[in-house]
N, C-alpha and C positions, 0 to 999 in steps of 0.2 A: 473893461477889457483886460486892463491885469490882472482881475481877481481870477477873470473866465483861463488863461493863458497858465496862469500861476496852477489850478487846478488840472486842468490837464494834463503837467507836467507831472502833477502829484501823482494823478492815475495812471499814466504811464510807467513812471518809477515802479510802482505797486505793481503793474503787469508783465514786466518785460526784469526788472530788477530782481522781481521774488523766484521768475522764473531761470535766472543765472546763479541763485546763493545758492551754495550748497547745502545740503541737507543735513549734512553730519560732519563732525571735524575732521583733518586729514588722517590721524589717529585716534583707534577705537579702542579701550578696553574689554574686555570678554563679558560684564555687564551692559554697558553701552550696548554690543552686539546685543546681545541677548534682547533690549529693551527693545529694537530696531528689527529684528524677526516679525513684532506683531505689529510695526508701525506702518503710516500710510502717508509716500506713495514706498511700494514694500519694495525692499533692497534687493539685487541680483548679486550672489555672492560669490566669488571666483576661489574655486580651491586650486590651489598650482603645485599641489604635491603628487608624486606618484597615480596611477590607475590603482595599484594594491593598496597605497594606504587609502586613499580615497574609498574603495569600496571596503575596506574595512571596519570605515567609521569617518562620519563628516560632520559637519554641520549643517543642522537641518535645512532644504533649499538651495545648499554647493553646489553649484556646477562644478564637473570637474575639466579642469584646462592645464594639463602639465607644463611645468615649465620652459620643457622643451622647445616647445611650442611659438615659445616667446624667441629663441633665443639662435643662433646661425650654426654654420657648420662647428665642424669640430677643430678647424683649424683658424678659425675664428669665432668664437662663439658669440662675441659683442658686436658680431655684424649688423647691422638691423634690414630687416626686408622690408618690399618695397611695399606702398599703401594696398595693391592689391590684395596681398598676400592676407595685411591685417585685416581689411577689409571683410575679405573670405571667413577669419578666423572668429571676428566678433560675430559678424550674421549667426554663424553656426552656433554659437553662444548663447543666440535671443537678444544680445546685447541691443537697447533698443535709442538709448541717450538720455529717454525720458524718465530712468529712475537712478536711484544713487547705486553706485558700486564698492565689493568691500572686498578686496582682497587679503588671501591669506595662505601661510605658506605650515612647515609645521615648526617653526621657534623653535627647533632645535639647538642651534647654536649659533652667534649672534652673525657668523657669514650667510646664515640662512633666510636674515632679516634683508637682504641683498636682493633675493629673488622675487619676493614683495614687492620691494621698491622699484628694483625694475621692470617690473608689470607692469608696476601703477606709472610710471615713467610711461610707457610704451603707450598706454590708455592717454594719457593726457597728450602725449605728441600727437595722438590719432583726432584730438579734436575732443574729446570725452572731459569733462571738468567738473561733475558729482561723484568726487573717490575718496577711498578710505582704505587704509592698514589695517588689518588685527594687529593688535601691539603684544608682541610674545606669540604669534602665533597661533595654532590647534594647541602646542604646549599649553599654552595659557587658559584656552578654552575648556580643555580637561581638568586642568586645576581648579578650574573656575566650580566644577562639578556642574556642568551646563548640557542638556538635551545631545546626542548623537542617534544622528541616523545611519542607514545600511543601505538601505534602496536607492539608486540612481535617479536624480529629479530629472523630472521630464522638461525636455527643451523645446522651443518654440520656435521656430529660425523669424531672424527680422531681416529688413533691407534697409538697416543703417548704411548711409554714409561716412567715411573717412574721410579726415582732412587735415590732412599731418600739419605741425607748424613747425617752421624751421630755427625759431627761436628758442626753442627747448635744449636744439642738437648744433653740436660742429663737426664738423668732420675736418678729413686729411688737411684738404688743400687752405683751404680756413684759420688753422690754426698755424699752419707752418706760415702762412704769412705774418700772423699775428707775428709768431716769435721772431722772423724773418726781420719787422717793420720794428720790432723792439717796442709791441705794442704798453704804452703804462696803465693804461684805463680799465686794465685785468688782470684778475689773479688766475693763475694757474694750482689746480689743488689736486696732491698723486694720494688717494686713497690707502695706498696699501699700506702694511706696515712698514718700519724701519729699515728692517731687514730689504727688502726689496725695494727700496729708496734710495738704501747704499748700495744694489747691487751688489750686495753678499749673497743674496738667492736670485732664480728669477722664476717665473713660471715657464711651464713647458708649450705654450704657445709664443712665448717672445725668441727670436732668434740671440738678442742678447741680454744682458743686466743692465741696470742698471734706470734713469728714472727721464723724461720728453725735458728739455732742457728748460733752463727756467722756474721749473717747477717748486713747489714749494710741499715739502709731507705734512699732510692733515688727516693719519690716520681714522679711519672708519671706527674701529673699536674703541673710541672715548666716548662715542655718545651713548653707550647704553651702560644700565644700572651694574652694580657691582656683584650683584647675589639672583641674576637672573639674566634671560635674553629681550629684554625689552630696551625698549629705547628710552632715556632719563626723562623726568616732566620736563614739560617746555620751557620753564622757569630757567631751570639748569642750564638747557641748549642755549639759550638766548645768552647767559653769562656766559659760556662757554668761546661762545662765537664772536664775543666783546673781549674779553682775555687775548683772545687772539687774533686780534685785528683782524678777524676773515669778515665785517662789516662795511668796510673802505673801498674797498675797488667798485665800479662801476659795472664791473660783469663778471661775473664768477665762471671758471671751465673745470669740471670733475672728468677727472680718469682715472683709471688703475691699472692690471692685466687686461679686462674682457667686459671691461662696462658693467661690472653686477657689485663689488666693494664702492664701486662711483656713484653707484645708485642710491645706494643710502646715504652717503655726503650730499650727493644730487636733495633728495629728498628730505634731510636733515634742515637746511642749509634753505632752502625752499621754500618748502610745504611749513616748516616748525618756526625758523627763525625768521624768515619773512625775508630773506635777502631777494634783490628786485634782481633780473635777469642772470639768473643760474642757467648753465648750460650742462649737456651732458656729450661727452665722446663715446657712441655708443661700441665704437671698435678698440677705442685704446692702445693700449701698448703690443699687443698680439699683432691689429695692423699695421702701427707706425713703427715695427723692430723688423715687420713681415717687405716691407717697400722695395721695392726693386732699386732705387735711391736711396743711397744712407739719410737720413734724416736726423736733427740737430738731438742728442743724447748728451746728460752728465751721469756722473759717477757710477760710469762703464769698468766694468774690470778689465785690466791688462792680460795681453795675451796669456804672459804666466799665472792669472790667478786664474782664467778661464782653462786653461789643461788641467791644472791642480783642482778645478771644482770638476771636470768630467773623470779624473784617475779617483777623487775619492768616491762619487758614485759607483766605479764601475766596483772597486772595494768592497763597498757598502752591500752589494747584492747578493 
């Protein structure tokens, strides 16, 4: 009876196990791609750059899905919409669950490796968990000197379901109690650089400078290579993230301005380094600066530096 009990577990494992590994690692290099074009079951591949650069040259099989798409208004762009919305969006894609996905943006410059990641962010929240990066981008894939096509690939619509998880994401009222309750069992991590950590800049969707209290700067731009836009081996990330004790808390929270420099921490941090429950704020600081409630802020500039930064603009123009 144990032998009988012990086998069936085996064949279960095999069925149900082989059918949740993923297919391909979370990051691909433009060979890897390449190799994964002819393989079986075949990859659906999401281009998120422009309609023009798209039809001016893809990777063969692209869909093209702007990044727009992904991404909220313009007075918050890190908003995220409701399952419906995604729902609507993957259908029309062919998106179907049943094969691996490989997102890719064009590697332009390493904030570009952001909109990648929060796709593949967006995908995995919707329930989706066979995804992949181009690493470097179409950049990369040109260098590669690899196949481009011109023709628009034909889509198929499916009737996938969505099924966001909410373990991915925090929002507003979430985190402010976190920090409210002086949560310790989490790190707080502000993506952007320096400069907008101290509130010597901000962006133009935040009402003020400066960084969600708490918070701790783990610039986005250390994880990738020094002579390119890719992101470092995983060898490196993995020291990296040991250097700096971002391996000790029990729960990780990525922000920035708008949820897209969060995404590759998100995704860094995650998908490469293996940390157990990363989260993503897919609104960030554009929301929590945007509240109709002041909400808990450090290294806010003083009224006098805030006139002094709006007179040197007006200057500057």
């Amino acid at each position: 009876m144990k032998q009988f009990y012990a086998s069936l577990a085996f064949f279960l494992s095999l069925l149900f196990g082989s059918a949740q590994a993923a297919t391909y690692q979370p990051l691909l290099e433009a060979t890897e791609l390449q190799q994964a074009l002819n393989a079986e079951p075949a990859a659906q591949i999401i281009d998120i750059r422009s309609p023009e650069e798209y039809n001016a040259g893809h990777i063969p099989g692209a869909l093209s899905a702007p990044y727009g798409q992904w991404r909220g208004p313009a007075n918050n762009p890190g908003q995220l919409a409701d399952d419906a919305y995604f729902e609507k969006l993957v259908r029309s894609l062919g998106i179907t669950g049943q094969q691996p996905i490989i997102v890719y943006s064009s590697g332009a410059d390493e904030t570009d490796f952001g909109a990648a990641a929060r796709v593949y962010w967006t995908l995995k929240y919707l329930g989706l968990s066979d995804l992949s990066i181009l690493n470097g981008g179409f950049q990369q894939w040109q260098q590669a000197q690899q196949s481009i096509a011109t023709a628009a690939t034909a889509i198929q619509t499916s009737q996938i379901k969505v099924h966001s998880n909410p373990k991915l994401a925090i929002f507003q009222d979430e985190l402010l109690d976190k920090i409210t309750q002086q949560n310790s069992n989490y790190q707080l991590l502000d993506a952007r650089p320096p400069i907008f950590y101290q509130g010597q800049v901000k962006a133009p969707t935040a009402s003020t400078g400066g960084t969600i209290a708490t918070a701790q700067n783990t610039p986005f731009g250390q994880w990738f290579n020094t002579n390119d836009t890719r992101i470092r081996p995983t060898a490196e990330i993995k020291q990296l993230v040991r250097e700096q004790g971002l391996d000790q808390a029990q729960e990780t929270v990525s922000f920035c301005n708008t949820g897209h420099w969060a995404a590759t921490n998100w995704f860094v941090l995650s998908e490469l380094a293996g940390l157990k429950d990363v989260r993503l704020y897919p609104a960030s600081l554009a929301e929590w600066t945007q509240a109709q409630v002041s909400l808990p802020m450090e290294n806010t500039p003083s009224r006098f530096e805030q006139l002094h930064a709006k007179f040197s603009q007006l200057v500057n123009k």
